[in-house]
N, C-alpha and C positions, 0 to 999 in steps of 0.2 A: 650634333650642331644644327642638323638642316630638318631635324624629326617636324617643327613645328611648321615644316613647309610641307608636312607628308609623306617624306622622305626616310625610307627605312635603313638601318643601319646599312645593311648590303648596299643597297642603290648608291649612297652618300659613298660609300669606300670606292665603288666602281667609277662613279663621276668622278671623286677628284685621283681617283690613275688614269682618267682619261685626259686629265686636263695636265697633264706634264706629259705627253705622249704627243707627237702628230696625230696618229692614228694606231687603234690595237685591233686585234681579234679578239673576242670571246675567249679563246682559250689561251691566249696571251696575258690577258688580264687573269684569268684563273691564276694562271702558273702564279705571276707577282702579288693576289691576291690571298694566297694561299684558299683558295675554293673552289666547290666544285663548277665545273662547267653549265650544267643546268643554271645553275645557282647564278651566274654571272648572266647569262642567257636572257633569264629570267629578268635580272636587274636594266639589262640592257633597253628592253622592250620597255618598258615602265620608261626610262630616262629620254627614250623616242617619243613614246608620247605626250608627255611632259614638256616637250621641245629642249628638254637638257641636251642630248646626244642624236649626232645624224650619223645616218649610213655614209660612207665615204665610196662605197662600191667593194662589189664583192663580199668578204663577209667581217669586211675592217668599219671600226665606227671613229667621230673623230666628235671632241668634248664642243658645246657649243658655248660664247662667250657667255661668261658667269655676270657680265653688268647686264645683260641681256638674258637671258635666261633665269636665270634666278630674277633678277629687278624683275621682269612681271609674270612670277609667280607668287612675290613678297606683294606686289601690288592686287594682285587678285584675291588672293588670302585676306589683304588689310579691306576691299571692297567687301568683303564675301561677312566677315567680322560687322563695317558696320550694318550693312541690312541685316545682319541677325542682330546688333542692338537695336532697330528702329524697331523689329519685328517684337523684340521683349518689349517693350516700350507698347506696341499694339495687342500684346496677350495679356502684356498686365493691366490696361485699362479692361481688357474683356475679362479677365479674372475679376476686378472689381468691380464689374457690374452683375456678371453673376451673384457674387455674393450676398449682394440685397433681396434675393431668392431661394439664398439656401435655407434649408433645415438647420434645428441646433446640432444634428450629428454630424452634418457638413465642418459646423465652425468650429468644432469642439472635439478632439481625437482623445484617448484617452490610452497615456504608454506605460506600459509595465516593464520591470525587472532592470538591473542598471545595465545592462548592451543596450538595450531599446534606448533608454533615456541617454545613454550617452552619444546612441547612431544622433537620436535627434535633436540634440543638441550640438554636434556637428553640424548635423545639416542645415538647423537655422544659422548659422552663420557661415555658410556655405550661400542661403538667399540674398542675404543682406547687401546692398549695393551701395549704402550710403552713412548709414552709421549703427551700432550694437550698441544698446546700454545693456545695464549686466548687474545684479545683487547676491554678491558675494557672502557668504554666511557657513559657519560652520555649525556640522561638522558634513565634511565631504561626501555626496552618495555615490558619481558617477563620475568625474573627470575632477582629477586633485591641479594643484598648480606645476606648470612643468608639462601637463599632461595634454594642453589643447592645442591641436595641432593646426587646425583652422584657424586660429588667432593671427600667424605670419601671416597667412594666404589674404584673409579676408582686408591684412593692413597694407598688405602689396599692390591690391586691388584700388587704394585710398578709403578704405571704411576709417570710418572714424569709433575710435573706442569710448565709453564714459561709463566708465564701473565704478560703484560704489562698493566699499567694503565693512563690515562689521568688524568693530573693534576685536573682536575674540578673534578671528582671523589671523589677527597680525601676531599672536601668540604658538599659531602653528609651529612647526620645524621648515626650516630653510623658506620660512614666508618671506623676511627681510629681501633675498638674495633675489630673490620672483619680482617684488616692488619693485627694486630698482631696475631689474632687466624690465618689465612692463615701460616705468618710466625714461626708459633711454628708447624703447620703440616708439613711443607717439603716447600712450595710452594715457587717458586721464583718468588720475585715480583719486578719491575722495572719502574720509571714512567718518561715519558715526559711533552712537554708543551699541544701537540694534536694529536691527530689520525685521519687517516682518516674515520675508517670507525671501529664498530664493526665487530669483526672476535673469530669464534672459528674454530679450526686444531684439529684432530684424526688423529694422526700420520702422514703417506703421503696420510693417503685412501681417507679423510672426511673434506670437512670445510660450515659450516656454514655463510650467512654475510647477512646484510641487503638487500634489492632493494633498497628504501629510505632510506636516514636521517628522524628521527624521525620528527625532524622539517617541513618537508615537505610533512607529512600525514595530507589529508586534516580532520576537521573533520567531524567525525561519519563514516569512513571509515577506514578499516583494515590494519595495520602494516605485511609488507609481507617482506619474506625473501628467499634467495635460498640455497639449499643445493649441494653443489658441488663433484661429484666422483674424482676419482683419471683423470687427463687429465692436460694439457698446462695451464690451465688459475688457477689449482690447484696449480701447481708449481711457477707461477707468483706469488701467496697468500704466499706461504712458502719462497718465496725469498724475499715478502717485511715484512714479520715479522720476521726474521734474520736481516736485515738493521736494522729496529726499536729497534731491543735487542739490539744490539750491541751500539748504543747512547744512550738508555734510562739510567737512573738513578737509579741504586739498590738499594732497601729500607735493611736495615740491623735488623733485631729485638733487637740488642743493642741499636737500638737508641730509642724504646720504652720502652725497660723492665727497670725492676727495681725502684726506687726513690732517688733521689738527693738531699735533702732540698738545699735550694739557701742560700746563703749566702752573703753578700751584699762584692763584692769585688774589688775593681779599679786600682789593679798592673798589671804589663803588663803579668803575667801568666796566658795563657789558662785553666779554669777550665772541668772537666770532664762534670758537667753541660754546659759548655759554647760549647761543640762538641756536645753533645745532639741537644743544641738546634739550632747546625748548621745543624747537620744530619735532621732533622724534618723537616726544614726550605730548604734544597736543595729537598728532597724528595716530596714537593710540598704545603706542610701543609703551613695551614694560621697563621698568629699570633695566632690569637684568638684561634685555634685548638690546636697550638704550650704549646699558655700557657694554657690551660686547662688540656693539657696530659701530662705537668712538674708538673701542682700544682703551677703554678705563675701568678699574677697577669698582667696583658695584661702591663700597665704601666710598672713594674718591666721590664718584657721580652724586651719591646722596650727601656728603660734603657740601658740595659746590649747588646744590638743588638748594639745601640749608641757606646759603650763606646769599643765593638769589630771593628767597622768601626773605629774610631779614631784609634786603637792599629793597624789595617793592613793599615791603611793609605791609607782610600780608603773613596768616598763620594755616594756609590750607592750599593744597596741589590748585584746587578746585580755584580758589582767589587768584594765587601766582597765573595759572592758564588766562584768568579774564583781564589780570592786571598786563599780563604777555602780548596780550592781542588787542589789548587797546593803546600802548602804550609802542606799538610795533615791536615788540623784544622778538618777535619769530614771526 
């Protein structure tokens, strides 16, 4: 509990049996702590100097007030935090002035083998302070869905997420169940027909991207990727995942949450069910994924797809979707 004040387990155990006690000995505390004597000894010194615990005389210590003692060690900690952000704040302008100095082997690392790609791909969004875009593309080399463990960390921090996803994606195994946990964390997610390329952004500093398409690692030889600094061909990255946002297709978490039972209905009124399962169906999902995440039977769905084509007056997926989206059906 007290670890992010410094505070190691021992210490932490030994302060609070100080603080139901008047006063203990060292070996007092052992007995009801079940530890050794050193071991308590040890902790004790540490909480003296801390100003946690004082001598009471002799070789008894007595707990010191926790509004007071703790309140300004929480207070020097929160000091100490922010000069180390003002101090990022001062490295990272001196990082960016270096950079209009560097070499291209400065700006341009070059990672092999998927540990590597996956360490740094962590690690860029470990840098990121402000927000990750992200292009999603199958098939997976280094970190599948489910698998990125930075993604909590770096949304606790307030990063902001904006992933774009390629339609084949969404045909994976247990993708559906991913989107919507993404969409109940903050994450904005957006999908087209293709990408060109895998790409992760940290902010303006950092981007990640393949050398090859997967498809073209020969085999038994290693998936390599490069990691790119802040420079000209980083900003060419940022300005084609802004284009890409901007057309991509926003997935909405109404369109998954909840449950509708179907009801079999053939008047010209648009049901709530029936924008679901346009939303689902523009977003890139297949029938079959369509009617699995309504609860309907594939037949049923294409049914009721049918009988919405007839009601917009239209003979193709392709028409119904432009009719759907101008007409607000999803």
């Amino acid at each position: 509990m007290l670890g992010a004040l410094g505070l190691g387990p021992d210490e932490e155990a030994v302060y609070r049996a100080l603080l139901g006690r008047p006063s203990a000995t060292a070996m007092l505390l052992a007995d009801a702590l079940e530890l050794t004597e050193p071991v308590v000894e040890k902790s004790l010194g540490r909480l003296v100097e801390w100003g946690l615990a004082l001598r009471s005389g002799g070789e008894a210590f007595t707990a010191a007030p926790p509004a007071m003692a703790l309140g300004a060690l929480i207070t020097e900690r929160r000091d100490g935090l922010r000069m180390a952000e003002q101090a990022l704040v001062t490295f990272a302008e001196e990082h960016r002035a270096a950079v209009a100095g560097r070499s291209i082997n400065d700006l341009i690392e070059v990672v092999t083998g998927v540990d590597a790609i996956r360490l740094r791909f962590q690690q860029v969004q470990q840098a990121a302070r402000r927000e990750i875009r992200n292009f999603v593309t199958a098939p997976y080399i280094a970190v599948r869905p489910g698998q990125n463990s930075q993604e909590d960390a770096a949304a606790r921090r307030g990063v902001r997420f904006r992933v774009v996803l390629e339609r084949p994606v969404l045909a994976e195994p247990d993708i559906v169940a991913e989107v919507v946990d993404s969409l109940h964390r903050g994450v904005e997610l957006r999908v087209v027909d293709s990408l060109p390329m895998k790409l992760i952004l940290a902010d303006d500093d950092l981007a990640l991207v393949p050398i090859t398409a997967p498809t073209a690692t020969l085999p038994g030889s290693e998936p390599g990727a490069v990691l790119l600094h802040r420079s000209g061909l980083l900003a060419a990255l940022e300005a084609l995942f802004e284009t890409v946002w901007q057309r991509a297709y926003p997935l909405q978490l109404s369109a998954f949450a909840g449950e509708l039972p179907y009801v079999e209905q053939e008047g010209d009124s648009l049901t709530e069910l029936d924008r679901r399962i346009l939303a689902l169906l523009l977003s890139g999902l297949t029938d079959q994924a369509v009617a699995t995440q309504l609860d309907l039977s594939l037949r049923t769905l294409q049914r009721r797809l049918r009988h919405l084509m007839d009601l917009a007056g239209v003979e193709s997926r392709m028409q119904l979707g432009w009719h759907a989206s101008r007409h607000g059906w999803a």
